[in-house]
N, C-alpha and C positions, 0 to 999 in steps of 0.2 A: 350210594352203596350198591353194587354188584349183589345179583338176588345169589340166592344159597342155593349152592349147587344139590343137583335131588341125589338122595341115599337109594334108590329105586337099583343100581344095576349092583352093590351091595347084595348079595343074598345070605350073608350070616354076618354075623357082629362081631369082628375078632379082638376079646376085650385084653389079652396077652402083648406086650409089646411084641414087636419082632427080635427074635434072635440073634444076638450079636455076641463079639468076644467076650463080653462081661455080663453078668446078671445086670438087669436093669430095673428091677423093681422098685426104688424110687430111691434117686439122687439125693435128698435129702437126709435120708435117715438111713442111707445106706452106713453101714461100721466100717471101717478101714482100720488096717494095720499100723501096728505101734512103727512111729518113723526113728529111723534109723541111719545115719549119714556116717561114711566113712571120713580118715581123719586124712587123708590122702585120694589122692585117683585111683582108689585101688575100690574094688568090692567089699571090702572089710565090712562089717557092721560094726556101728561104737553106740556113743551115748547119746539122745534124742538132746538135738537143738533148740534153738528156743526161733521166733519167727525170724530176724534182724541175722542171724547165724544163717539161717537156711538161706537168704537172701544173700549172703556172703560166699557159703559154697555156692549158687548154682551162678555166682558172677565169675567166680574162678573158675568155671567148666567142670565144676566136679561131676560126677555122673550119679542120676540120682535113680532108684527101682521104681518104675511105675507104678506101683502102688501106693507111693508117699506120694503121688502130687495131690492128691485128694485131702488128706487134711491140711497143707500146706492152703490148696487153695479153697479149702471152708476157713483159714484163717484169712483170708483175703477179705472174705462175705462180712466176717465178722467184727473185720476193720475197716470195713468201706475200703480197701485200699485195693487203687484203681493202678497207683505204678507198682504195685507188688504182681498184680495179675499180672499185669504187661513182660515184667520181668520170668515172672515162669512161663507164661507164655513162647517167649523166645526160647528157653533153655528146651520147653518141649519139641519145639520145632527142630534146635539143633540136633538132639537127640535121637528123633523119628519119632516121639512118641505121639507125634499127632495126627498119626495112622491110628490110635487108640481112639474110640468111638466114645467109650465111656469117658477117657479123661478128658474128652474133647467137648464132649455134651457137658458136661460138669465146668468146664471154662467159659460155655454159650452162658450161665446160670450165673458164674461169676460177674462175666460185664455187666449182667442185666440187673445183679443188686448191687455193685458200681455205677448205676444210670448210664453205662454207654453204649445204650441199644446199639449205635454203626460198627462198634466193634463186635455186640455181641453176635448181629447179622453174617457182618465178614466171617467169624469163625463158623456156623453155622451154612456156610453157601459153601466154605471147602471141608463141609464132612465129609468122607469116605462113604459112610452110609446114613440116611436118615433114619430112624424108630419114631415108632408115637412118641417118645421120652423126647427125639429132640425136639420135634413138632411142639409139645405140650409146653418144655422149659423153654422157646422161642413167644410162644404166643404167651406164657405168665409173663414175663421178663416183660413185653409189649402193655399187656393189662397195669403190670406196677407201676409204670413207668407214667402211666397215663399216656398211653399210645391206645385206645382201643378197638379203634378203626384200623389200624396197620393189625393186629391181632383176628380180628377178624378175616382178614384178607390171607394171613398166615394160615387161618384154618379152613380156608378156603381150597385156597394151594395145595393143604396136606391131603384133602377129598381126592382135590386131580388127580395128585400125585399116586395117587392110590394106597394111600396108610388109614386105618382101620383106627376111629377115633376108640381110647379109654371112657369109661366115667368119669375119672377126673379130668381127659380132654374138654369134654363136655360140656362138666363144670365151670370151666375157664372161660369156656365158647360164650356160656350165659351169662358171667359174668361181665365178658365186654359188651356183650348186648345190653345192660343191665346201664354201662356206662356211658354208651351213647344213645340209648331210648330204643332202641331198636326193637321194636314188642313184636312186629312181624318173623325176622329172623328167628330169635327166640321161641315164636312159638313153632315156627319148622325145627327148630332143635328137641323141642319137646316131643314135637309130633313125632321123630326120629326115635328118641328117647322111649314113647310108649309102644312103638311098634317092636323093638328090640327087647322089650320087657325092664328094661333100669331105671324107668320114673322112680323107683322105690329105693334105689341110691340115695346114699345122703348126701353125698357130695352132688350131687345132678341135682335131690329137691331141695334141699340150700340154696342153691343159686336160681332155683325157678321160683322159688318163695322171695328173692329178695328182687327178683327183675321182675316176677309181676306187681310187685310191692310198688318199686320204683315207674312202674305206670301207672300206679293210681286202679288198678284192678286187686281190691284185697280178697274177694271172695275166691278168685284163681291162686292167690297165694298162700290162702290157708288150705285151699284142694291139695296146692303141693306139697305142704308140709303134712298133713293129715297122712298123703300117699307114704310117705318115709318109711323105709320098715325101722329100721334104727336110729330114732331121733338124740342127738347128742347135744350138749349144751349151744352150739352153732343153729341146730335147727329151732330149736325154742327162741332163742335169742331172736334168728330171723322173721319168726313169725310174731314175735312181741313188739321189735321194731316196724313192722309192717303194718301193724293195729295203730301204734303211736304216728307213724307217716300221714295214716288215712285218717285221721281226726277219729278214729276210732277207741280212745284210751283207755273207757271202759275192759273192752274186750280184748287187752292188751294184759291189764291187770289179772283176768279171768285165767289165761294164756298161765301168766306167771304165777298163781296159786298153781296150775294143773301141773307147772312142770316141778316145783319142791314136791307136790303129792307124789310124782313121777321118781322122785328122789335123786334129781338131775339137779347137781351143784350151781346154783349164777359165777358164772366170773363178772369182772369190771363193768363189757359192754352191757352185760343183760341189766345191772343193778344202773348204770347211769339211762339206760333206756327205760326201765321202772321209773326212777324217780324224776326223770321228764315228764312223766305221762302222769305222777303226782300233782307236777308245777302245772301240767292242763288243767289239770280237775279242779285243783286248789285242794289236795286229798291230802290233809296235814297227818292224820292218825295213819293212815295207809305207807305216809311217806318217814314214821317213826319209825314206823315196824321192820321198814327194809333198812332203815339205819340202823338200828337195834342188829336185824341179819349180818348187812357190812360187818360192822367192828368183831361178830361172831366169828365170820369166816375170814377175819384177818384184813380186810379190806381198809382198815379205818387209816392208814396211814397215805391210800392209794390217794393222789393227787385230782383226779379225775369224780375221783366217787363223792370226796370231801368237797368239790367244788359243789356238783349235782347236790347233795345236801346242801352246802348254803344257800344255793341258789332258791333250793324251794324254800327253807324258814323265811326269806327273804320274799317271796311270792305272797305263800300264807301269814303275812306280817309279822311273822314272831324274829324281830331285829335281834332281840339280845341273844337268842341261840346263835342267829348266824355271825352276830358281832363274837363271840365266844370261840366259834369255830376259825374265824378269819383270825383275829390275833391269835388262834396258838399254833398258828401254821409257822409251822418254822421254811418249808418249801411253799414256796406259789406261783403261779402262769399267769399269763395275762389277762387269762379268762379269771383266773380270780378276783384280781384288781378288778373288771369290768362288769364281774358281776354285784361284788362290795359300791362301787361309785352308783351302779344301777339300780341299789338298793338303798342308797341313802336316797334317790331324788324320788323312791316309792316312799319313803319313811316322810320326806319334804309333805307330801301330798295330806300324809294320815297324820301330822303333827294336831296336837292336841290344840297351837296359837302357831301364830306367825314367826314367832320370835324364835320358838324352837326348831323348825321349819328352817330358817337362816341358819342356823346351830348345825342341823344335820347337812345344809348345803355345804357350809364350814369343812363339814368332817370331808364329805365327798371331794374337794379342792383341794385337803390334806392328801386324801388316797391318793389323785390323783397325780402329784408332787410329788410321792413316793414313789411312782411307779416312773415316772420320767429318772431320777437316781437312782433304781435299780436297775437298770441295765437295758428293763422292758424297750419296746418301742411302742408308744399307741397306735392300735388300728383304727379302723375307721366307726366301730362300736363304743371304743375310748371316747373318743371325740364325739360321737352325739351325744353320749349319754354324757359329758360332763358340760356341755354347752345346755345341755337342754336344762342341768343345774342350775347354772351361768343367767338361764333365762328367768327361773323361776326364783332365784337371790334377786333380780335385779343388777347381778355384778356388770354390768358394766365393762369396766378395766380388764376383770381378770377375763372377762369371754375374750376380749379385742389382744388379748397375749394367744389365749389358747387360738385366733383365726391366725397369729401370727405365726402358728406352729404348726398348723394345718398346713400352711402356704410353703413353709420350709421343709415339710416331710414329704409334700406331693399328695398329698390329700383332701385336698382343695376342691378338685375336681370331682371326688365323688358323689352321686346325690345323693346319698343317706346325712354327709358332712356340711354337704350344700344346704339342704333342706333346715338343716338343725341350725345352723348359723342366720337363715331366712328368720327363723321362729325365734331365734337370743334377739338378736337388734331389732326385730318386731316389739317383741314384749319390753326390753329397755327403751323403746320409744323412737329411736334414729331409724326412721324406714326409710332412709336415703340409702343408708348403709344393707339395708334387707334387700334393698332391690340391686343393689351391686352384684353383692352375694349370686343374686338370683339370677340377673344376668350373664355373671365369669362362671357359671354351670356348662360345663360342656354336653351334659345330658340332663334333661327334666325329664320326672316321672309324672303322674299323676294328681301326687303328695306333693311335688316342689310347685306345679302349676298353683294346688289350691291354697297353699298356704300361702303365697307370693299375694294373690286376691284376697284371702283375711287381711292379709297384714293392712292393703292398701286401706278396704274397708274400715277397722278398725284407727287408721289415723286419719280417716275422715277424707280420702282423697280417693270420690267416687268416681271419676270419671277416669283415673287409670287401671282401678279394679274392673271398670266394665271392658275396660280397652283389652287391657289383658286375656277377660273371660270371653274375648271376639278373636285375638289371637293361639288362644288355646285349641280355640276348634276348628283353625284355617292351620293349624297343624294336624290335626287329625285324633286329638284328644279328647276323648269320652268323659263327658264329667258326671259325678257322681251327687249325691243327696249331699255331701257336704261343701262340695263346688257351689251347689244353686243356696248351701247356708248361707256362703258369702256373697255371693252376687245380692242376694236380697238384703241380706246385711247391707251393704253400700248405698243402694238406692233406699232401703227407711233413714241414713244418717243426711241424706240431702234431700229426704220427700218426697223423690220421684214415683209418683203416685204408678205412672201411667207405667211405667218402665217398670216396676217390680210383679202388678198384674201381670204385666207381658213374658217378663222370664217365668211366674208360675206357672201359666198357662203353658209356655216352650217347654217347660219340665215334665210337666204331666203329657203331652201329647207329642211331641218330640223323642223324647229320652222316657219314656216310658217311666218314668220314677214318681211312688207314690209322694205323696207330701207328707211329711212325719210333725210332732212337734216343733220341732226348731223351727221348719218354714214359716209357718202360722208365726210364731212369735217372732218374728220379721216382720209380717205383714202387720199383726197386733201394736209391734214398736211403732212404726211408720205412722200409723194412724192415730195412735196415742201422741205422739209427738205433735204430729199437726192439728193437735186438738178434736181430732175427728173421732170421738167418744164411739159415737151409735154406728160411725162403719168397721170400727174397732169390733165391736158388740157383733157385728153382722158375722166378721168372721168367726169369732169365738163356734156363731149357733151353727153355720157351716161345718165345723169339723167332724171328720167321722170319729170323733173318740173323745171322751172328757177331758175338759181341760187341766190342766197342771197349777198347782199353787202358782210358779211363776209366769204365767199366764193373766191369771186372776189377781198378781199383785200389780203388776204392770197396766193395767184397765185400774184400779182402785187408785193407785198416785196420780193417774191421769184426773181421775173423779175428783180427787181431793186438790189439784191444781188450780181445775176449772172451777171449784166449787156446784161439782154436779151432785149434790146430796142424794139423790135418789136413784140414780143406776150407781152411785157408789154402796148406798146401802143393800142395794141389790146382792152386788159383786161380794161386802162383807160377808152376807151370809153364806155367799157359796163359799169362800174360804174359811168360816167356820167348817162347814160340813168338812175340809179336805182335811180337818184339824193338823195345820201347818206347821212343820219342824222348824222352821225356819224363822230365827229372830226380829230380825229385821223386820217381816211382815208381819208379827204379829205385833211389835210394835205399831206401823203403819196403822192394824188396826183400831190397837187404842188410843192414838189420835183422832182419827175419824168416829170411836165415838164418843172422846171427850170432849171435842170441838160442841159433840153436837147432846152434850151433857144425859147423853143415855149409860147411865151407869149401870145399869143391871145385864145392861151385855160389854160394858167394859170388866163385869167381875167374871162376866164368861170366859173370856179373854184370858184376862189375870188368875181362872184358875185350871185351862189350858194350858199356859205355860208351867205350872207345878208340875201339872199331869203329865207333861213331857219335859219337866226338868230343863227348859231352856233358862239356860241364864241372865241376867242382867248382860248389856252389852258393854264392855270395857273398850272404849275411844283410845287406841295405842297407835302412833307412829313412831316410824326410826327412819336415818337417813344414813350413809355411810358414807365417811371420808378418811382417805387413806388407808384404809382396811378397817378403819375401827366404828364399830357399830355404834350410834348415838340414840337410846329411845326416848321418847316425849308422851305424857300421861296429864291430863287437865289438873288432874291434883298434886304435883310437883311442883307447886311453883319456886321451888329453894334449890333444885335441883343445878338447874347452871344460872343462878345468879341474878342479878338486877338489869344489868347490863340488858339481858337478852328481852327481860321484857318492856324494859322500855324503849329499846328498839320495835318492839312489836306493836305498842302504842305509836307509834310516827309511823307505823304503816298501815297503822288501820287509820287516822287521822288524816293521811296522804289518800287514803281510797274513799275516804267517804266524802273527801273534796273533788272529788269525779266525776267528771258530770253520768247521770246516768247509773252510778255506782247505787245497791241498793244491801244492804245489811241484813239480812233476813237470817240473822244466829238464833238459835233456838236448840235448846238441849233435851225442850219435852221429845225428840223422838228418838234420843239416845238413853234418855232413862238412867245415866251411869251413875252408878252410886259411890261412893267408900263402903271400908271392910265395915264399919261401923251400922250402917245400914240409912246413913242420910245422905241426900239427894246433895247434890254440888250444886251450891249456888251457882244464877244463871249467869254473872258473867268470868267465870273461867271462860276461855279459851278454847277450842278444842285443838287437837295432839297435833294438825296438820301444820294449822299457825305457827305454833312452837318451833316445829321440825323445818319450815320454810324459813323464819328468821332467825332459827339457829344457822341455817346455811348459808343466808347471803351475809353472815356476819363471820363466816370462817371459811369461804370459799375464793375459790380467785373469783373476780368480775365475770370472765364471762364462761367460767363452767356452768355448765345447764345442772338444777337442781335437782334430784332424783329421791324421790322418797316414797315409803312405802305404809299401807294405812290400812287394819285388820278390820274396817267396815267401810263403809258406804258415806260417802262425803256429802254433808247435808247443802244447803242450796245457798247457803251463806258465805261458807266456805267456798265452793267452787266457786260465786262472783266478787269475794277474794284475792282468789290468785286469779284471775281473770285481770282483773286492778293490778296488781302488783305486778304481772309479766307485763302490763303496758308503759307502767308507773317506772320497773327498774329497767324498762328492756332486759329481762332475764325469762330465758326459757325454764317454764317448772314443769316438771314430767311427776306425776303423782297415780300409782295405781293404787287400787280401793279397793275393795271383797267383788265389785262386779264388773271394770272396767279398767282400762289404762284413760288419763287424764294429761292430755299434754296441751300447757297451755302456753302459747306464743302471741304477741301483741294484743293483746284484750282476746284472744277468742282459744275453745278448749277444742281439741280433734273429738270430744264425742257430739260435737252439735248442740250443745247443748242440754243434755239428756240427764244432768247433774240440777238442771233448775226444774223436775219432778220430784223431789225430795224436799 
């Protein structure tokens, strides 16, 4: 960029345009006369035409008054129409009228809201005389157009040339500044700006409020708007978006109480930049009140505002409002669709069980169905947000349609699409297919490098997640606290004792990155697994911070493995003290201390859980074929029939002829009861069984079995299907409340980590 020419041989500020045949005060809102077309070549006046007419005289040569080309070509603006201009264009030429300054500048304005800046140039380069007017509707036309660099350059030109910039020149100058970062320019415009006394323009601090905005300097942007002397709903607006840019929202909010005290109306921008800066906060009562305003001031139908509202009940979890708002939309964009699908896989998250969780994935795959028959086309927000559904159903099928739609839209390529596709076939288990994914990326970010090394890690194949996290950095990629989650992830799932020291240490003195929880429970897994209790232990007293319930349950199932009563009882008490939300553990607990027949801290336990209302844990799997949801419950056994379970007897009778196979069912640590309030006898079944010889009795041979399990698969179960994927050669892919389980020829991708339970 060419530096900015200096204002120094300037000695006064001529804020008047130059003098020409026509008043020039501004091309826009100028009034023109009622038009008038004769009904012959003659001068007559008759009855005003309509646009298609007018374009009919001026093909037959009629001759038209100079004055009428101005509404004729505000209807040009107003129809985009780019061969209507072309057409008067010519007529004016034949006529001479394009010695006319004014109708000629008003033609530059034309091509440039038709996008065809080289036309609007050429008109422009044979004006008779320039003004700031043309100068000004040359460099807007360039700014709309997204040329902003050539717009600069225009006003550059107009310095040389010696034209005497407007405030609203000004304006425009700041705002291409604005468009391509230009913060230096901009502030010589400013500097310009204060020496000639017009900081206090609105149009001049509008646009200095929204370019220092857009460099990330808010404290210079609220200077400019403060300097305003007449702040108009533009100026508030800029300065309340400028708060919302800068992670500032509070003082965005602040902004938009002063300006209704001001008694300065919001339009659209200001209320959907309000209720953004609700969805930062998670400000639900803040973000009624300006809904409450919208529908006051007529907004409620505005397409734009009514999205911004769903989107936040959608944020602050209240579904049913924004389910309410979305079905009674009779008009929608894409962004609706995107925000509604974005919201069912928030809803997936906050599901009360699993099952409804699949329910709202359901609805999300409807949305998304909808929107491919209506006309829409998915962008690339489309597509994450419903694969990352995709991932969290388990679907399978329908994600490997929506890659097929990626592929055929051209979408494929980008990393947000990339990445989300990485994380579906991760989480369904095929990391063959994640690493394709990850591969056919024509660009990786940060996000695509680390998730590509989860994935690996998580299916157990350490030695290409390290490969990977060695070629991350011989490209020149920074990795962050959740890069080294995974890499140490990898090395606890194969033990590599020495090798996950090594990357902590790389992390803390390398890369400068403290160690947070996660890391440690890497280090903690690792050790737990290898039975290495007291170096487990070592880390824990190392940490700079207490540790976490899942911390201390992960050292406790270790204890209770090994049968180390006594740093497990240790561990017990400290998870008393953290009085644990979480089921599972406090089950854990009261195994450990029923084993060890200490009842008066088993009633501690037991009446811990009251005091937090944790429930009995109900043993639920489902499996889906052909779109249709199949669930399995150990007290069902009428549910599908004889058949299924006497198949499930010949495979538990085929595993326990195994050599090596060991049977360790056990339902004290699930505790599940009936509505009745009695224990289920100990040889049911639990839901995984069920749901695995439901499958291999209604599936083809060699579809791989995928099923899904709202706890934690006990140590019996997982050496199981261990048996059974050896026993059927069938691949079983089984996630659980704290892992994916893919088990292929006797052995599981988590290492093992299923025989601590």
């Amino acid at each position: 960029m060419a530096s900015f020419p200096s204002f120094a041989s300037t000695s006064t500020l001529k804020l008047e345009p130059d003098s020409t045949k026509h008043s020039t005060v501004s091309l826009l809102t100028r009034k023109s006369p009622s038009i008038s077309y004769p009904k012959s070549q003659t001068s007559t006046p008759s009855e005003s035409l309509n646009f298609q007419e007018s374009l009919s005289v001026i093909t037959d040569g009629s001759k038209i008054e100079t004055s009428c080309y101005v509404p004729l070509l505000q209807e040009c603006i107003e129809r985009t129409s780019f061969s209507g201009a072309q057409n008067f264009h010519s007529h004016i030429i034949k006529t001479g009228t394009h010695e006319d300054v004014f109708v000629m500048t008003f033609l530059v304005n034309v091509y440039a809201k038709c996008g065809s800046m080289e036309n609007a140039q050429k008109v422009f380069n044979k004006l008779p005389r320039r003004n700031v007017v043309a100068w000004t509707t040359l460099m807007t036309g360039y700014v709309h157009n997204d040329q902003s660099d050539v717009a600069i350059s225009v006003f550059q030109e107009m310095l040389e040339f010696g034209s005497f910039p407007t405030n609203y020149t000004l304006g425009i100058a700041l705002n291409a500044c604005s468009a391509i970062n230009s913060v230096e320019l901009g502030k010589q415009i400013h500097g310009y700006s204060i020496k000639y006394h017009i900081d206090h323009d609105t149009s001049v601090g509008n646009s200095l409020c929204s370019l220092y905005s857009k460099c990330a300097n808010l404290d210079s942007a609220i200077k400019a708007f403060l300097k305003i002397g007449e702040k108009n709903v533009v100026s508030w607006t800029a300065v309340i978006c400028a708060c919302g840019d800068n992670s500032k929202a509070l003082k965005g909010l602040r902004f938009f109480t002063e300006m209704l005290a001001a008694n300065v109306e919001p339009n659209e921008f200001t209320l959907t930049s309000v209720l953004s800066m609700c969805c930062t906060m998670l400000s639900l009562s803040f973000g009624v009140q300006v809904h409450c305003l919208s529908i006051k001031l007529g907004y409620e139908p505005n397409l734009r505002i009514r999205n911004s509202i769903m989107y936040l009940y959608l944020r602050c979890g209240r579904f049913g409002e924004a389910l309410r708002l979305f079905n009674g939309m009779e008009d929608m964009s894409l962004v609706t669709m995107n925000s509604i699908i974005a919201g069912y896989g928030e809803m997936m998250e906050l599901a009360k069980d699993d099952l409804s969780a699949y329910c709202n994935g359901t609805e999300a795959l409807n949305v998304f169905s909808k929107l491919n028959n209506s006309g829409f086309k998915p962008d690339i927000y489309s597509f994450s947000s419903i694969l990352t559904v995709c991932s969290k159903m388990f679907a399978l099928e329908q994600g490997e349609q929506i890659h097929a739609q990626t592929l055929k839209t051209g979408h494929l390529s980008d990393m947000i699409v990339g990445t989300a596709l990485v994380n579906m076939y991760n989480k369904c288990g095929i990391i063959e297919r994640a690493s394709k994914a990850f591969r056919e990326m024509s660009a990786r970010t940060l996000i695509s490098w680390t998730s590509m090394i989860a994935a690996f890690a998580q299916n157990g194949q350490t030695q290409q997640a390290l490969q990977l996290f060695e070629d991350m950095r011989l490209m020149g990629v920074r990795p962050n606290q959740v890069t080294f989650v995974g890499v140490l992830s990898a090395c606890a799932h194969a033990g590599m004792v020495n090798e996950a020291l090594g990357y902590f240490e790389t992390m803390q003195k390398d890369f400068k990155i403290k160690p947070v929880m996660d890391h440690y429970s890497c280090l903690i897994d690792m050790f737990v697994r290898l039975g290495l209790l007291n170096e487990a232990f070592v880390v824990i007293k190392k940490m700079d911070f207490p540790p976490n319930e899942y911390i201390w349950s992960l050292l406790l199932a270790g204890c209770k493995r090994d049968g180390n009563t006594e740093l497990g009882f240790y561990v017990a008490e400290k998870l008393l003290e953290l009085k644990p939300k979480n089921t599972e553990t406090c089950l854990l607990l009261l195994n450990m201390y029923k084993s060890a027949d200490r009842w008066e801290d088993v009633s501690k336990v037991q009446e811990l859980m009251k005091d937090k209302r944790l429930k009995k844990l109900m043993d639920w799997s489902w499996i889906s074929i052909h779109d249709k949801v199949y669930s399995f419950k150990p007290d069902e056994r009428q549910a599908y029939g004889a058949e299924m379970y006497d198949y499930l007897d010949q495979l538990l009778d085929k595993a326990k002829s195994l050599v090596g196979y060991q049977s360790l069912e056990s339902f004290e640590l699930l505790e599940v009861e009936e509505e009745e309030g009695k224990t289920l006898p100990s040889n049911v079944q639990h839901s995984e069984k069920l749901a695995v010889a439901f499958g291999l009795l209604n599936m083809p041979n060699a579809a791989p079995i995928r099923i899904i399990k709202n706890i934690s698969m006990c140590r019996g179960c997982h050496n199981f299907m261990k048996a059974i994927s050896s026993l059927n050669a069938r691949e079983i892919i089984i996630r659980d409340s704290k892992r994916l389980h893919k088990f292929v020829n006797g052995q599981c991708s988590c290492g093992d980590y299923g025989g601590l339970l």
